[in-house]
Z-matrix of the N, CA and C atoms (Angstrom, degrees):
N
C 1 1.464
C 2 1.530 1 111.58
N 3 1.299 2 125.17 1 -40.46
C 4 1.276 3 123.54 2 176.08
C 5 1.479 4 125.96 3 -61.43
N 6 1.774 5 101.03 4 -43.20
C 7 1.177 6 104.06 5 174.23
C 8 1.747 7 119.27 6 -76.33
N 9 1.311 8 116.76 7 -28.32
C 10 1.689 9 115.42 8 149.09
C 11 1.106 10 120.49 9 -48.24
N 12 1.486 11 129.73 10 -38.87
C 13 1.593 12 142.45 11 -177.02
C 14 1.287 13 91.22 12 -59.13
N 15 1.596 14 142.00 13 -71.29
C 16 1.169 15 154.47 14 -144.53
C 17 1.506 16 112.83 15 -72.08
N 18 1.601 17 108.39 16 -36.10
C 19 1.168 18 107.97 17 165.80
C 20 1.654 19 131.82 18 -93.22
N 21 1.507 20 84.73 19 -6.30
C 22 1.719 21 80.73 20 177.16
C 23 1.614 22 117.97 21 -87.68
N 24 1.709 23 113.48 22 -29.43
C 25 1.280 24 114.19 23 137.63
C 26 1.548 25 140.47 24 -4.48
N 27 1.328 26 81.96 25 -84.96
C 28 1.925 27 101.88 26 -171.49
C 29 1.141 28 115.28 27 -74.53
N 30 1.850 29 128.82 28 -27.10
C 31 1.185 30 143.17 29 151.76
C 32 1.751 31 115.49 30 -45.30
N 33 1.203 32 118.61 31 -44.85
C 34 1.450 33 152.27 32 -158.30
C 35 1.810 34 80.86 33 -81.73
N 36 1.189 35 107.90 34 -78.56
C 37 1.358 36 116.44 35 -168.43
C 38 1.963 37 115.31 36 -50.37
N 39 1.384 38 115.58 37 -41.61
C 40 1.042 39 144.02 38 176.08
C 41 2.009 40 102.71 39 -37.02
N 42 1.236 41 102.12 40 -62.26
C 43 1.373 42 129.24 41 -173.77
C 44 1.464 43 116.34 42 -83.85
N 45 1.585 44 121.04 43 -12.05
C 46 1.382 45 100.82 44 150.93
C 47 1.416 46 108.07 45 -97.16
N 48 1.462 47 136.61 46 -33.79
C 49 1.049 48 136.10 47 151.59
C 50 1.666 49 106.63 48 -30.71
N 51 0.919 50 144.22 49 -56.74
C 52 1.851 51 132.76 50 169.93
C 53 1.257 52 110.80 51 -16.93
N 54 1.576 53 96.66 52 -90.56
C 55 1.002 54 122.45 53 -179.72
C 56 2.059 55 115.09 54 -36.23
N 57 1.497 56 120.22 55 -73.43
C 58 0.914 57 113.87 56 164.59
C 59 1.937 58 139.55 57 -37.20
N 60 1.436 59 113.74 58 -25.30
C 61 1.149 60 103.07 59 -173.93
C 62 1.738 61 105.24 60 -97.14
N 63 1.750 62 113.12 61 -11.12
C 64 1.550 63 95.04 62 166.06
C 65 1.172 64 118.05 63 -86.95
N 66 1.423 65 123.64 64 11.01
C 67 1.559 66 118.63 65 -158.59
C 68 1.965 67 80.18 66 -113.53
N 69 1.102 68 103.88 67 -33.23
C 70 2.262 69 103.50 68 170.04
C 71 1.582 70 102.99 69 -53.77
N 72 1.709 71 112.80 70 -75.02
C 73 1.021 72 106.57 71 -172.12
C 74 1.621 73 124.17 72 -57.53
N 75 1.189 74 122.74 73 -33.48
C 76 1.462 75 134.08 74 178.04
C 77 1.826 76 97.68 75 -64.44
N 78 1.105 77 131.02 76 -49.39
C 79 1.384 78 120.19 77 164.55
C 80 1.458 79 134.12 78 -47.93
N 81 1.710 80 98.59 79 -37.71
C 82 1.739 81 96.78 80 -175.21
C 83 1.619 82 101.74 81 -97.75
N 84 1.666 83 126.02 82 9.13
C 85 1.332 84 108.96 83 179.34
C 86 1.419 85 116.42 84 -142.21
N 87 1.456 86 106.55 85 -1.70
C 88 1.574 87 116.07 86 178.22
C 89 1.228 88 120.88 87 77.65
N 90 1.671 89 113.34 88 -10.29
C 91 1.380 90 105.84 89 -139.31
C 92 1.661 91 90.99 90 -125.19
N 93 1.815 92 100.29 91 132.22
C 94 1.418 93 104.64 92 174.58
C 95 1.806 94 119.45 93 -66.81
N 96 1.229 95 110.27 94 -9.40
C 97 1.331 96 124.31 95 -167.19
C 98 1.715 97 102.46 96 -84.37
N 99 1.503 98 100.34 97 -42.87
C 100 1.916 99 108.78 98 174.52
C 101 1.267 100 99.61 99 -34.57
N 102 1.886 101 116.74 100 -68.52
C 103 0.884 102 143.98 101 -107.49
C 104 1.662 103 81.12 102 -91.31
N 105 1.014 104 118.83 103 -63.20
C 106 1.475 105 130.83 104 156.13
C 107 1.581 106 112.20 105 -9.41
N 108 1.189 107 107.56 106 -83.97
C 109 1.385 108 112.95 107 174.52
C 110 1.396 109 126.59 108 -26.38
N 111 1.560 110 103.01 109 -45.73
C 112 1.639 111 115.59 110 158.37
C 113 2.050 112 118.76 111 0.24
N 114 1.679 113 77.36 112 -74.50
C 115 1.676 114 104.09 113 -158.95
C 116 1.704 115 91.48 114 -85.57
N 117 1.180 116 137.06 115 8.27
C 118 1.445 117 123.30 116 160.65
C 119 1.171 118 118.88 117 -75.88
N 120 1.439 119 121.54 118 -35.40
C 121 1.555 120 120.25 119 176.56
C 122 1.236 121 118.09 120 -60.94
N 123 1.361 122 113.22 121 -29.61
C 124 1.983 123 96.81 122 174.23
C 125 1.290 124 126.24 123 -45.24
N 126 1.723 125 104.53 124 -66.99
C 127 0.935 126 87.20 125 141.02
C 128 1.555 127 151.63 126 138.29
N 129 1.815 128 73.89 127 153.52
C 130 1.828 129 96.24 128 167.37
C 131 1.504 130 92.73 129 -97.28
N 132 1.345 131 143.89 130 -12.49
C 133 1.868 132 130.59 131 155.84
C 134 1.018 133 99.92 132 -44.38
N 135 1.756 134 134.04 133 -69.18
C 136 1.161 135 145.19 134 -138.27
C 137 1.522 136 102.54 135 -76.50
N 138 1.263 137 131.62 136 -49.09
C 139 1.230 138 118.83 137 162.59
C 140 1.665 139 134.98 138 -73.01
N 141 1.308 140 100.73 139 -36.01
C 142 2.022 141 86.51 140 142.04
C 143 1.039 142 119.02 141 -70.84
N 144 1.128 143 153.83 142 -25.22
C 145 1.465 144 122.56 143 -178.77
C 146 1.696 145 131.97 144 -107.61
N 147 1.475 146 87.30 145 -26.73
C 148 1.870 147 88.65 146 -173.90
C 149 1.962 148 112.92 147 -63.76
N 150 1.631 149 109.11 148 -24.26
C 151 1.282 150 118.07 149 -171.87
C 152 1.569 151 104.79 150 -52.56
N 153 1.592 152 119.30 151 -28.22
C 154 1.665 153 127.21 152 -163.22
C 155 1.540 154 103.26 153 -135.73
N 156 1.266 155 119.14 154 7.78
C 157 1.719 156 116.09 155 -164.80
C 158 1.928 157 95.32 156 -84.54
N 159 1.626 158 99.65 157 -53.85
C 160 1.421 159 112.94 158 -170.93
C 161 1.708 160 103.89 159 -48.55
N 162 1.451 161 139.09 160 -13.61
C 163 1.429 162 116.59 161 -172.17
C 164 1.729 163 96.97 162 -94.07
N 165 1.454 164 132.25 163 -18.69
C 166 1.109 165 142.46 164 -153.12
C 167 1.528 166 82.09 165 -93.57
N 168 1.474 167 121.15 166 -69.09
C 169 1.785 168 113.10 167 -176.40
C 170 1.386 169 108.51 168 -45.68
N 171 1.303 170 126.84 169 -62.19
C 172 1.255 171 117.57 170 164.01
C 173 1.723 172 135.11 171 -1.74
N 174 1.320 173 107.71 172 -65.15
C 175 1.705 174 117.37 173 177.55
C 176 1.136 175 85.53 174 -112.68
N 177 1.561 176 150.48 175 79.31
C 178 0.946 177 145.16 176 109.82
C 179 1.558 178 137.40 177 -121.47
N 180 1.513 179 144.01 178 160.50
C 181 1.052 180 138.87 179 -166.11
C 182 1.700 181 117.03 180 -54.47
N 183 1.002 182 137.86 181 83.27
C 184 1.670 183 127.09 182 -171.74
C 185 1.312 184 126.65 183 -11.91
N 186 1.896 185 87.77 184 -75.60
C 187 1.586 186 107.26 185 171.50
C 188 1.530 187 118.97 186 -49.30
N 189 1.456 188 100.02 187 -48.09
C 190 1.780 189 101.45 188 178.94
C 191 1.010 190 115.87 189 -37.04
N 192 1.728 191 113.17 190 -68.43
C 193 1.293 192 137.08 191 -152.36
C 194 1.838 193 97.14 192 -61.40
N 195 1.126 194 115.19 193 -62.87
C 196 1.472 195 110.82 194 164.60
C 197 1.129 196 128.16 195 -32.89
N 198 1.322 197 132.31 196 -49.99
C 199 1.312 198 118.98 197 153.34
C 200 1.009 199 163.90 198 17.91
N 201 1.590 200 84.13 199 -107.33
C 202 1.374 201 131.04 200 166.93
C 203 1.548 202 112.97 201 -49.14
N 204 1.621 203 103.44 202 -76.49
C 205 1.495 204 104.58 203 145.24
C 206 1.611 205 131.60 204 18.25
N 207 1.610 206 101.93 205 -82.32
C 208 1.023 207 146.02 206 -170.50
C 209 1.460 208 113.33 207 -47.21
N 210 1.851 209 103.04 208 -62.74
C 211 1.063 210 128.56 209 168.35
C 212 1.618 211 115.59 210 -56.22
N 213 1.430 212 115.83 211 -56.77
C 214 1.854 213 106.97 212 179.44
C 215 1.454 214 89.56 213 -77.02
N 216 1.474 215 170.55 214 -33.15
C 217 0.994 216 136.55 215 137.63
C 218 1.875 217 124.42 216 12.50
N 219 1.632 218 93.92 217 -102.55
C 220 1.663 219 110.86 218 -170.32
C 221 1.457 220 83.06 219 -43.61
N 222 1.991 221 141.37 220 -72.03
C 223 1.342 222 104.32 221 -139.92
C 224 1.665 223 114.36 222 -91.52
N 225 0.993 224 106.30 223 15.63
C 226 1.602 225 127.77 224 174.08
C 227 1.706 226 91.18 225 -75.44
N 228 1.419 227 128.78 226 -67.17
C 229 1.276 228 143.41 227 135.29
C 230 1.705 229 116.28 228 11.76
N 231 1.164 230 75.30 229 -64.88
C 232 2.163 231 73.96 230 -141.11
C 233 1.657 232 81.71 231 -97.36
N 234 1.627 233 139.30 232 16.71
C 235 1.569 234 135.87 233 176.44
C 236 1.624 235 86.99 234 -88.66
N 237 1.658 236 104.95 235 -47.74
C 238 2.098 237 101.22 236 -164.74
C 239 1.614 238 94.89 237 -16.96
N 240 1.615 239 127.39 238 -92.45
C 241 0.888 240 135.85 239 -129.38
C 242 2.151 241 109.64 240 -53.65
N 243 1.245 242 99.42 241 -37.49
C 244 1.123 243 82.22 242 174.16
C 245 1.709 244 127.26 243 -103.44
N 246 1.290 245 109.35 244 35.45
C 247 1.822 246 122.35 245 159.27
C 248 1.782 247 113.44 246 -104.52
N 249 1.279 248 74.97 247 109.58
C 250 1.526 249 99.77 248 176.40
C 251 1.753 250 129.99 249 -61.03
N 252 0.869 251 91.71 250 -22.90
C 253 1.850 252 116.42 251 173.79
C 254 1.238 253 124.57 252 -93.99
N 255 1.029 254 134.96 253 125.60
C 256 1.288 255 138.58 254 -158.20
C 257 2.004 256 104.39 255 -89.88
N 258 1.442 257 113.61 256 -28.47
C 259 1.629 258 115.48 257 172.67
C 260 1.679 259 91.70 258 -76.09
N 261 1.152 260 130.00 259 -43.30
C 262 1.925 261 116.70 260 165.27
C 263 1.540 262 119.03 261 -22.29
N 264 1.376 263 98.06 262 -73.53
C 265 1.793 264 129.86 263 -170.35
C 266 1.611 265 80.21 264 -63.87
N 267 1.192 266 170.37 265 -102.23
C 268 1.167 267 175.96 266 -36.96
C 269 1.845 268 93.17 267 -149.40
N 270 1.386 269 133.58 268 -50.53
C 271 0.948 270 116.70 269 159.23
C 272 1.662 271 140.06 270 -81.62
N 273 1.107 272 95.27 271 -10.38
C 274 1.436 273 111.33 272 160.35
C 275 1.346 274 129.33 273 -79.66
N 276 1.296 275 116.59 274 -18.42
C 277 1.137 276 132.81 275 168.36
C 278 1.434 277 115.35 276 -76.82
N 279 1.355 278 107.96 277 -55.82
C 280 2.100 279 122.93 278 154.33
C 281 1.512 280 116.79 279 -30.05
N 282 1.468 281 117.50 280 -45.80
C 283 1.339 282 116.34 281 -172.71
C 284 1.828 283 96.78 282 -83.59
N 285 1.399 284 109.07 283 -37.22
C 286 1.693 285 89.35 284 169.63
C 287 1.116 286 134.18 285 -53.02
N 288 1.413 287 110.62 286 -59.71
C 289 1.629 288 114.00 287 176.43
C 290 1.723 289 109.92 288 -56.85
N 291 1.381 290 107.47 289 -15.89
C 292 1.808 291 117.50 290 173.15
C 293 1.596 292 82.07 291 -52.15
N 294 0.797 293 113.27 292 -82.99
C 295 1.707 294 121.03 293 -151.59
C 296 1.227 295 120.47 294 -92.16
N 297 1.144 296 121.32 295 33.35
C 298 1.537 297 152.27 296 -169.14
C 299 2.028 298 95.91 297 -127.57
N 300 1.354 299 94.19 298 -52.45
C 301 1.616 300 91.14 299 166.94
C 302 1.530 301 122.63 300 -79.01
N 303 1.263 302 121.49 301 1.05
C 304 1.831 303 124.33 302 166.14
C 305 1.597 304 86.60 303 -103.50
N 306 1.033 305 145.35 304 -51.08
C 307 1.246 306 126.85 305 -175.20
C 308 1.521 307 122.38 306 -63.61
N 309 1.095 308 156.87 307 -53.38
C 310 1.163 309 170.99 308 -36.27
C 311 2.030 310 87.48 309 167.78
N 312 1.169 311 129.71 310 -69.98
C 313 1.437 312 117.99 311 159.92
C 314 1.556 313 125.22 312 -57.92
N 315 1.249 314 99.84 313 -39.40
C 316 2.005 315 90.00 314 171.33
C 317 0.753 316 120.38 315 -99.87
N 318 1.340 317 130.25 316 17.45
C 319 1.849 318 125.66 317 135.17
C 320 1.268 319 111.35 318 -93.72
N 321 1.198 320 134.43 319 26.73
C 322 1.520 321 137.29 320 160.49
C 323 1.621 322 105.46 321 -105.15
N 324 1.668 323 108.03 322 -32.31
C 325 1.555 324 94.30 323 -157.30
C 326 1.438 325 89.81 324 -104.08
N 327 1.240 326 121.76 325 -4.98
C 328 2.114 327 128.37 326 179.62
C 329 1.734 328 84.91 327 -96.77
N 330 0.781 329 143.13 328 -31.16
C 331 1.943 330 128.78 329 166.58
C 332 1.402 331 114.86 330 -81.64
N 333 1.371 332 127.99 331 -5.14
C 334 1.166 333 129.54 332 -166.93
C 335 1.802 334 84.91 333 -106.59
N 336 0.859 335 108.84 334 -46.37
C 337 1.817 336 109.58 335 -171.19
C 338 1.271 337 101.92 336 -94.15
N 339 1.465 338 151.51 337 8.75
C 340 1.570 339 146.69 338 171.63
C 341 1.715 340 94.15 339 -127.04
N 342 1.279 341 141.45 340 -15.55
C 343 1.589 342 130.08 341 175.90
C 344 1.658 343 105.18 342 -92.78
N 345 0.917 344 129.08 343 106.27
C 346 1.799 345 131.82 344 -176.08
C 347 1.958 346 85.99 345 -41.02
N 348 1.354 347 106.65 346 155.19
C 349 1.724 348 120.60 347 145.25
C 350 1.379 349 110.11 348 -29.42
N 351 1.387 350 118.09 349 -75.47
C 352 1.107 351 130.03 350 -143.63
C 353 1.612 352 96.54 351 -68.86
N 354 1.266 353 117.53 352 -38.76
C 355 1.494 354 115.78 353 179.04
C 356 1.405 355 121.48 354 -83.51
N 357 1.567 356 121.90 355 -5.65
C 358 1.783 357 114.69 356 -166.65
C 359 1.849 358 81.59 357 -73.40
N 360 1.225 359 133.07 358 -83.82
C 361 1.857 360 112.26 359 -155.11
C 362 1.238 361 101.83 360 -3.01
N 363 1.516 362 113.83 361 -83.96
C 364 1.726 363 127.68 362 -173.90
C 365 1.453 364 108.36 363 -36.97
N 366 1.180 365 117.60 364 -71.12
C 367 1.676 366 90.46 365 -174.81
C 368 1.563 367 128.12 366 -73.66
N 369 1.443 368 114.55 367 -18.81
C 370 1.553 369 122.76 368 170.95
C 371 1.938 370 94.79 369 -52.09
N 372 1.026 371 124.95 370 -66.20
C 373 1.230 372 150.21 371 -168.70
C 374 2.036 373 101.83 372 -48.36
N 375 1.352 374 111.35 373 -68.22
C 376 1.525 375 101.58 374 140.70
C 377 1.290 376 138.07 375 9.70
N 378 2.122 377 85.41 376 -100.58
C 379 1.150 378 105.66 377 -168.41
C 380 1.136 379 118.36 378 -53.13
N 381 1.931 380 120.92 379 -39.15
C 382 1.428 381 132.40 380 179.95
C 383 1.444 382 97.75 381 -41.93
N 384 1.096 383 128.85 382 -62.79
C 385 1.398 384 140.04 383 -139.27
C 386 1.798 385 101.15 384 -90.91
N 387 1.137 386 121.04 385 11.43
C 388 1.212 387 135.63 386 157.42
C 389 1.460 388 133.92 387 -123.83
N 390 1.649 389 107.90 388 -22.69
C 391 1.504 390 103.98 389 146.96
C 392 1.595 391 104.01 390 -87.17
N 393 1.099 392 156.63 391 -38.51
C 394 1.406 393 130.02 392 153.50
C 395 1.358 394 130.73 393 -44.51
N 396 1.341 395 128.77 394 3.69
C 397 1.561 396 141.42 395 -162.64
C 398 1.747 397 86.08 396 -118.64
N 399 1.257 398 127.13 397 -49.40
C 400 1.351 399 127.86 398 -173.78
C 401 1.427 400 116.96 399 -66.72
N 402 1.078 401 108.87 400 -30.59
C 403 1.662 402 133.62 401 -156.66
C 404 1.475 403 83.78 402 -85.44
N 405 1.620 404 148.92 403 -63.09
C 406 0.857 405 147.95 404 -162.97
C 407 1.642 406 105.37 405 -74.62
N 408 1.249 407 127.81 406 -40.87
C 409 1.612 408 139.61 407 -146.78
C 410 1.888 409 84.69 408 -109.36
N 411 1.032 410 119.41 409 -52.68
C 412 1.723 411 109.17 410 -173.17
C 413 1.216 412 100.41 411 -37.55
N 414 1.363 413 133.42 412 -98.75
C 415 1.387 414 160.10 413 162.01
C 416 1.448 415 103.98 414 9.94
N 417 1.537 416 133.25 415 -52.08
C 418 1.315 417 149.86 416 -169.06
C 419 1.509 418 95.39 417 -77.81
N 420 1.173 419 115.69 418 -60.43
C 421 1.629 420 123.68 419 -170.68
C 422 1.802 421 109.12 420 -63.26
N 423 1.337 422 110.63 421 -31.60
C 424 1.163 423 119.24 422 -175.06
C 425 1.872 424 107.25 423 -75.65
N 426 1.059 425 110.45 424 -42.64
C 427 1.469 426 130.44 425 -171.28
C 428 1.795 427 109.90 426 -72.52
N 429 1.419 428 93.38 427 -21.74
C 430 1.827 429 108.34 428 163.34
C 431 0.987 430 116.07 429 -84.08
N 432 1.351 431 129.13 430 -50.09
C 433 1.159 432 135.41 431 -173.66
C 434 1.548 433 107.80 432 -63.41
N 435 1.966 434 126.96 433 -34.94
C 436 0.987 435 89.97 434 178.55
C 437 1.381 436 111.98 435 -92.76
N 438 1.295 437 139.39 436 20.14
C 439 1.013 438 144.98 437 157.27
C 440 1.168 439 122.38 438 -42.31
N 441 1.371 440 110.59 439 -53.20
C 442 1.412 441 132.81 440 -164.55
C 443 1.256 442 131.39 441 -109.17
N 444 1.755 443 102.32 442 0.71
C 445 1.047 444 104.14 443 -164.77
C 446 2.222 445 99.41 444 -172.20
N 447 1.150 446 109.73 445 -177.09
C 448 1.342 447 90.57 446 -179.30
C 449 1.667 448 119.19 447 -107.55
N 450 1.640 449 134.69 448 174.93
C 451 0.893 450 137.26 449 151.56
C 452 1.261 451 127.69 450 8.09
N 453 1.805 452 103.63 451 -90.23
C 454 1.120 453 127.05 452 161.90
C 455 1.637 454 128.33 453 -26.53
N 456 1.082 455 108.06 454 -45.40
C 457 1.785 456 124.85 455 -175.68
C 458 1.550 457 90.27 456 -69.33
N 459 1.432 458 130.22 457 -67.90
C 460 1.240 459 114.51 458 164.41
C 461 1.030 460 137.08 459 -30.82
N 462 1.357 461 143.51 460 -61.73
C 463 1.607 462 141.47 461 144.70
C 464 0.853 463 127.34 462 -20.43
N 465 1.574 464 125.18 463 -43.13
C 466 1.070 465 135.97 464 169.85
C 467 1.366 466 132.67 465 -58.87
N 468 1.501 467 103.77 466 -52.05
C 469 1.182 468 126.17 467 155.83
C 470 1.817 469 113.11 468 -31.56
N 471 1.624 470 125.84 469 -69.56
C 472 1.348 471 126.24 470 171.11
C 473 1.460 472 116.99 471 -58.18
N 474 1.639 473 114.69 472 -12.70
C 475 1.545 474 100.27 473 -176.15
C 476 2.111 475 95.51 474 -74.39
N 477 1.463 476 110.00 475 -42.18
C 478 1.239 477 117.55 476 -176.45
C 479 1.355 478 116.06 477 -55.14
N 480 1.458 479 108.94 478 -36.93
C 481 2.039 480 113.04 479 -179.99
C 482 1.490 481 104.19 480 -59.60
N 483 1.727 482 116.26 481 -40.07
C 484 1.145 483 115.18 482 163.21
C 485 1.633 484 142.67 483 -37.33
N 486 1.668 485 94.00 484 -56.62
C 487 1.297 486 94.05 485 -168.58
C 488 2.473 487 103.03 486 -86.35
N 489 1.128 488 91.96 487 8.45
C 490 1.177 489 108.30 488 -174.44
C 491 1.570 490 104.61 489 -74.18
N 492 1.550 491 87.14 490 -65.46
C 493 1.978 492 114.05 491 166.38
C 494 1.407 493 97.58 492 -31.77
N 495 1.263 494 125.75 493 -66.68
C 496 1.627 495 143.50 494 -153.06
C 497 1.894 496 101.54 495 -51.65
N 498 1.463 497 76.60 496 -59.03
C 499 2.089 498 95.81 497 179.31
C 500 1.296 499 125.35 498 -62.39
N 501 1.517 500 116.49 499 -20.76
C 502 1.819 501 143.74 500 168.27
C 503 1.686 502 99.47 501 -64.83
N 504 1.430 503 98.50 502 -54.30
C 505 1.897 504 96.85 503 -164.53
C 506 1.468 505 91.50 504 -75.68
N 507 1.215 506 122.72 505 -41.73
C 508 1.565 507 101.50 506 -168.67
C 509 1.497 508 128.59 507 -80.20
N 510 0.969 509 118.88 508 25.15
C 511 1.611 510 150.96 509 147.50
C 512 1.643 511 115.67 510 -93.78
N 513 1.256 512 117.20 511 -30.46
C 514 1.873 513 117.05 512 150.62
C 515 1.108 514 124.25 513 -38.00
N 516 1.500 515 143.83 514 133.61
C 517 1.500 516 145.06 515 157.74
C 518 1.808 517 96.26 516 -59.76
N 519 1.838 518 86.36 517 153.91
C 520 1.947 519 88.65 518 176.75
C 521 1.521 520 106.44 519 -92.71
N 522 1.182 521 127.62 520 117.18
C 523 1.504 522 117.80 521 174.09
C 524 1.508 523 124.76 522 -94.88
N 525 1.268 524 147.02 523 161.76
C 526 1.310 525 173.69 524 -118.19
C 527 1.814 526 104.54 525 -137.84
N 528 1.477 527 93.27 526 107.29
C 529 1.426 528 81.95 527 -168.13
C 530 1.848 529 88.29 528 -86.55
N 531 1.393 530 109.12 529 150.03
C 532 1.444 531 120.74 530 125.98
C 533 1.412 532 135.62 531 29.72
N 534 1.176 533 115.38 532 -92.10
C 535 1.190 534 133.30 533 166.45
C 536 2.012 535 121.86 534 -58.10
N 537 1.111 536 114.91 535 142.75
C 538 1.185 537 116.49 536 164.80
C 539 1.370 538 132.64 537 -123.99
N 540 1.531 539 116.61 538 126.57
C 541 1.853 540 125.54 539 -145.94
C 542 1.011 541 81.43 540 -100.59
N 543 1.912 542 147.05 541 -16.63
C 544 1.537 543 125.50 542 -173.93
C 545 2.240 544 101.13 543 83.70
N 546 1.074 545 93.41 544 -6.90
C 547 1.333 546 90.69 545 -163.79
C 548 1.446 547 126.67 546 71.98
N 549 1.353 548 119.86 547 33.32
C 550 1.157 549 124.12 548 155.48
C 551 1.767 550 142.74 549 -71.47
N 552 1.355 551 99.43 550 127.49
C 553 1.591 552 95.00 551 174.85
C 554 0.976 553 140.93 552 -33.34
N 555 1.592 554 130.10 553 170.44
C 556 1.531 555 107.62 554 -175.16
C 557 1.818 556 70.60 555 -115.29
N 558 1.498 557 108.70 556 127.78
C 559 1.680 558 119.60 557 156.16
C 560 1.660 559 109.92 558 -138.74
N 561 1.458 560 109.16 559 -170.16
C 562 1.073 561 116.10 560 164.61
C 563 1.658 562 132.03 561 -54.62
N 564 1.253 563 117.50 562 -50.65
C 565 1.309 564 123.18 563 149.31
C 566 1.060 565 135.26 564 -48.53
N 567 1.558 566 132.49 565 -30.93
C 568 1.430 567 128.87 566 176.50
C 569 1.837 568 93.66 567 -82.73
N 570 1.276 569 121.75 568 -40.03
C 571 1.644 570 117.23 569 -178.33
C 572 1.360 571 89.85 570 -44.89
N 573 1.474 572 135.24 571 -51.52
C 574 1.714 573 125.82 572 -134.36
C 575 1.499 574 77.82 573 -92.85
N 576 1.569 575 136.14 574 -55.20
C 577 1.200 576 103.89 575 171.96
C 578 1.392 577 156.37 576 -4.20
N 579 1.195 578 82.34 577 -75.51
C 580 2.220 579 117.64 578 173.10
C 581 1.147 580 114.76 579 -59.30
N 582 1.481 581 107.23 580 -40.88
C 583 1.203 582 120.38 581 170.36
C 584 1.888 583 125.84 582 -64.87
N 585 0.693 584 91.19 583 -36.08
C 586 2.010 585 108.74 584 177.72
C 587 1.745 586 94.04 585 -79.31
N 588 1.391 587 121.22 586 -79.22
C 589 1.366 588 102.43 587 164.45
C 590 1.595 589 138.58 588 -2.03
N 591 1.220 590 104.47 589 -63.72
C 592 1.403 591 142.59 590 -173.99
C 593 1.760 592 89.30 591 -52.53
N 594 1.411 593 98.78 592 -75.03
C 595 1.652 594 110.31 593 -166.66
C 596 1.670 595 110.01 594 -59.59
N 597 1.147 596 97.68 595 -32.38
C 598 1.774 597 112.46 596 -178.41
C 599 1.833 598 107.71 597 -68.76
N 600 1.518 599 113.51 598 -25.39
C 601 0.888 600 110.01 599 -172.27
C 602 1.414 601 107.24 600 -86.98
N 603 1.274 602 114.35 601 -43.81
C 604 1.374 603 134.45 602 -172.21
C 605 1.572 604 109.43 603 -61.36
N 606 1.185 605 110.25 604 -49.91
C 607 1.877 606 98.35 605 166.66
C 608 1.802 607 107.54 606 -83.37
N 609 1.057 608 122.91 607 -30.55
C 610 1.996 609 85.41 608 160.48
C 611 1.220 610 123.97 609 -52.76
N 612 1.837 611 129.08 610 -31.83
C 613 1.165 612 126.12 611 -174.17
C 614 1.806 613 102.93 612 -77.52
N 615 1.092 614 105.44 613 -35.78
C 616 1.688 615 107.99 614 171.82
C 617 1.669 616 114.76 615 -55.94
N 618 1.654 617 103.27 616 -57.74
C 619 1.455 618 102.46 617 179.66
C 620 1.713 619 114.03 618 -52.72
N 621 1.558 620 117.83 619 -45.78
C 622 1.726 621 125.03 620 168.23
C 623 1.698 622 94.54 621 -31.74
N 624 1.418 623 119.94 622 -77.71
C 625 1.247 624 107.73 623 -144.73
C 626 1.199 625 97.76 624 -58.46
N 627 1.843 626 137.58 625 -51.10
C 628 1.161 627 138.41 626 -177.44
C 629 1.257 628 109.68 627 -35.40
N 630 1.128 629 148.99 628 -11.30
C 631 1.346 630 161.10 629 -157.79
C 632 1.587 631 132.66 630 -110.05
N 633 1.545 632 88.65 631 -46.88
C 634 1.258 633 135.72 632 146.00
C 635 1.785 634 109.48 633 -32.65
N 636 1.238 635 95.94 634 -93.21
C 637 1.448 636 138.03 635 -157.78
C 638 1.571 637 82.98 636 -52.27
């Protein structure tokens, strides 16, 4: 329940934050093209980082790493309102989805190793039904708020779901993933490792379909 609590939050928060930061940038630049730009940073994060992020989650603390996360999140968050420049907000936005892509796998592989078998249906099933509950209710809540209130208060609002999220996991037990690294460092050599793996894996799954096909 906590860890559903945590995500229905930051999910929750996520989606008035949407809504609010194209209706910021669309204010300070007029321009449907800004606004655009928005949704490019996902991403170009996502392809720098996830290719080398997964060996670092790997030997690192789950729960921590979530966190932490969490934390440059909200104040990554709650800076938007006072950058005046729209190439600012454009890099600030870059460092989110930065750490939106370490988060986003180690809360899959810290729920996969803290939800028993027997229970992921039930909470996958949940969770759906609470990022579909957010997805509908963010947007509404967000669209009040600026009614009633400004931009900013919105943003603000998701930097807080954040650090809320942050305060949920750290009431989580730390669990033991799965896998075993031997206790190895994170260096240059273990990256080129993981990395060869990676590629080694990727053409057996290529050669299958060739096979396939």
């Amino acid at each position: 329940m906590l860890l559903l609590s945590g995500i229905g939050i930051s999910t929750l928060g996520d989606f008035i934050y949407l809504v609010a930061i194209n209706v910021l940038v669309l204010k300070m630049t007029g321009s449907a093209a800004a606004v655009a730009g928005l949704w490019i940073m996902g991403p170009i994060a996502s392809i720098l980082t996830k290719f080398w992020s997964g060996s670092l989650i790997d030997r690192l603390n789950k729960r921590n790493l979530m966190i932490m996360t969490d934390i440059v999140r909200a104040v990554l968050v709650a800076t938007i309102p006072f950058l005046h420049s729209v190439w600012l907000i454009y890099v600030c936005l870059f460092f989110l989805s930065f750490t939106k892509a370490f988060f986003d796998p180690t809360s899959l592989t810290y729920i996969t190793s803290l939800v028993p078998q027997k229970d992921r249906k039930r909470f996958n099933s949940v969770r759906s039904l609470i990022t579909s509950g957010a997805f509908l209710v963010g947007p509404a809540i967000a669209g009040a708020l600026l009614l009633i209130t400004t931009v900013n208060i919105a943003i603000w609002i998701n930097a807080v779901s954040f650090l809320v999220s942050a305060l949920i996991l750290s009431l989580l037990p730390h669990v033991k993933a799965e896998e075993s690294f031997g206790g190895r460092k994170m260096n240059v050599a273990v990256l080129r490792k993981d990395w060869s793996e990676v590629i080694r894996f990727s053409r057996k799954i290529h050669t299958s379909f060739q096979s396939i096909s």
